[in-house]
Phi, psi and omega in degrees: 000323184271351181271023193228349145266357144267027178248296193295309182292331190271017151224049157250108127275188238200099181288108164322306208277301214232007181050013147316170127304104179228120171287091195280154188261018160189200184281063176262146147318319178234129176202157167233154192320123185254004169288269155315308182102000166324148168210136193232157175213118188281015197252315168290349208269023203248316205284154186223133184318163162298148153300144195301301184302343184293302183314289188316301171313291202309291149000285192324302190292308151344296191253012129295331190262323169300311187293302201273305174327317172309299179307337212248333189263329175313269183325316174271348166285334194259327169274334187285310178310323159299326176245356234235233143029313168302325192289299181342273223292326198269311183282016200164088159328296208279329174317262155035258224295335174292290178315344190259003172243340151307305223283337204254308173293326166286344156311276190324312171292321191278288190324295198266359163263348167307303198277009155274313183291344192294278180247043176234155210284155185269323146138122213245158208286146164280141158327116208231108176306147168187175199088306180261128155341278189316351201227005190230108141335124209289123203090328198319307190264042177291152196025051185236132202247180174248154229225075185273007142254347177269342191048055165195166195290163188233126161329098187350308189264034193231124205227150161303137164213124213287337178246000123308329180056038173206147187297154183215115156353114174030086170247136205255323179127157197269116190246125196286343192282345175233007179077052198197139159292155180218123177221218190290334179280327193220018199300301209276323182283330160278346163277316164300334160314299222299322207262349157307305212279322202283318161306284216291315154325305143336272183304340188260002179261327139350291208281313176293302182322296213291301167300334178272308164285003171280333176239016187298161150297145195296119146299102186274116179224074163273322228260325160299309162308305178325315205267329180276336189279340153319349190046072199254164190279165181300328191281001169301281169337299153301323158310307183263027161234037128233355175291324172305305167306312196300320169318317189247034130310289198292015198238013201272157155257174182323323242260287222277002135284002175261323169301341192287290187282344179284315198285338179265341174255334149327281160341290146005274179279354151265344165300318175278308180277011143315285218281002183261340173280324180288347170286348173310289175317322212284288175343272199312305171335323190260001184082006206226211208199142181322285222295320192280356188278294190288019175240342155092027167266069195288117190298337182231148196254322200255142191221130169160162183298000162281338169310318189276008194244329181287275196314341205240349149095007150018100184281177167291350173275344162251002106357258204302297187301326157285322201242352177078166182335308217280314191280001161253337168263341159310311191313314152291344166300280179340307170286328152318313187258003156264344124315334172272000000 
């Protein structure tokens, strides 16, 4: 008898969601609730909140990183209009009036999905009875874990983020460039930044390329053709039509070095956010999230173009056209009841 009560007490816990008793039938660590649906893992209680200076760094670098993204978007509406825009207008009134109605929807498209994906909630778990027998229902709290820096419960599909300091919904990662987390509140206002900036990016390495040769300085390449009616070797040849191009560089005006570097820093920032958008796409396309990609936990079992049709918020009618009757109504079944 007495060994068969110290056996029930050293595998007795204690349930978070609903404060049962559970008789565990060994030491295990991680176990759930056949009440609640709770699940606990005693392997977290080990972890300890951050430090203030960790939190405050984190913060600092955020709105450092917030700052220059402003500045950098600033600079380039205020230099292209500078430099840009005189040339246009002189070479084509209706060009002129045409660039200045892209420049300004894309401007306008970039501004307010920055300040959507920015300052709008990423998507925070709803408010959850838990703790009492009396207040938690059977299941409510199925697959759902505890949270030992928020001290509340956490959504299956839901992850901690240590410089928000709050669970986030289908959370994707902490993107430092908008100070924000990107989850379920704001995952569709940050793939529309990324397809602004990389469109946008687009039209201004357009626009610079197009203007700088209307004002580059004349190049003189006698001394090449001199050089060539000479049979002179290639690697000659090449030296002296970029010592000529670097010459007539230095003859550049303000305009056209500011046109220079708008056209190389475009290129630059669209090359690096392509690939971040086409990995956006690729996640969502698969049903799933970076994080839950690198823990190898997929929010969807099923992959296909109805997620990016689901996802961009779709009608039913590019349903029936993509996926035809019978695949947009299984599709939308699935989703319905996976929502129930």
């Amino acid at each position: 008898e007495e060994h068969c009560v110290a056996m029930l007490t050293d595998n007795e816990e204690t349930c978070w969601g609903c404060g049962l008793r559970i008789i565990l039938p060994s030491h295990a660590h991680i176990f759930k609730c056949l009440w609640c649906g709770a699940i606990t893992n005693r392997n977290h209680s080990l972890r300890k909140p951050d430090s203030a200076c960790f939190s405050r760094w984190r913060l600092i670098r955020d709105r450092s990183f917030v700052a220059i993204v402003v500045l950098f978007i600033l600079f380039v509406l205020c230099a292209g209009v500078w430099a840009v825009h005189p040339i246009i207008f002189s070479r084509s009134y209706f060009w002129g009036m045409f660039h200045c109605i892209v420049t300004s929807i894309l401007a306008i498209c970039t501004t307010s999905s920055f300040c959507l994906a920015a300052f709008s909630s990423p998507g925070a778990p709803l408010k959850i009875s838990w703790g009492s027998y009396s207040l938690v229902a059977k299941d409510v709290l199925d697959n759902y874990t505890f949270c030992e820096f928020c001290k509340k419960p956490k959504p299956p599909r839901a992850h901690h983020c240590r410089s928000c300091r709050m669970c986030v919904l289908d959370m994707d990662h902490h993107c430092p460039f908008i100070a924000n987390c990107v989850g379920a509140g704001n995952h569709r206002s940050f793939i529309a930044f990324l397809i602004s900036i990389v469109t946008s990016c687009i039209y201004i390495f357009m626009m610079t390329t197009f203007t700088a040769y209307h004002v580059w300085p004349h190049v003189d390449y006698r001394n090449v053709a001199f050089l060539g009616s000479k049979n002179v070797n290639s690697g000659r040849i090449l030296k002296e039509i970029i010592a000529t191009f670097a010459s007539s560089i230095m003859l550049l005006s303000a305009r056209g070095f500011v046109l220079v570097y708008l056209a190389f820093a475009s290129v630059a920032v669209e090359s690096g956010l392509s690939v971040l958008l086409w990995q956006q796409l690729h996640y969502v396309y698969e049903g799933n999230t970076y994080l839950n990609h690198i823990n190898s936990t997929g929010v969807n079992g099923d992959k296909g173009c109805h997620n990016l049709l689901r996802f961009f918020g779709c009608p039913y009618s590019a349903f029936r056209f993509v996926l035809g009757p019978a695949g947009a109504a299984k599709s939308l079944e699935s989703e319905s009841l996976k929502l129930l």
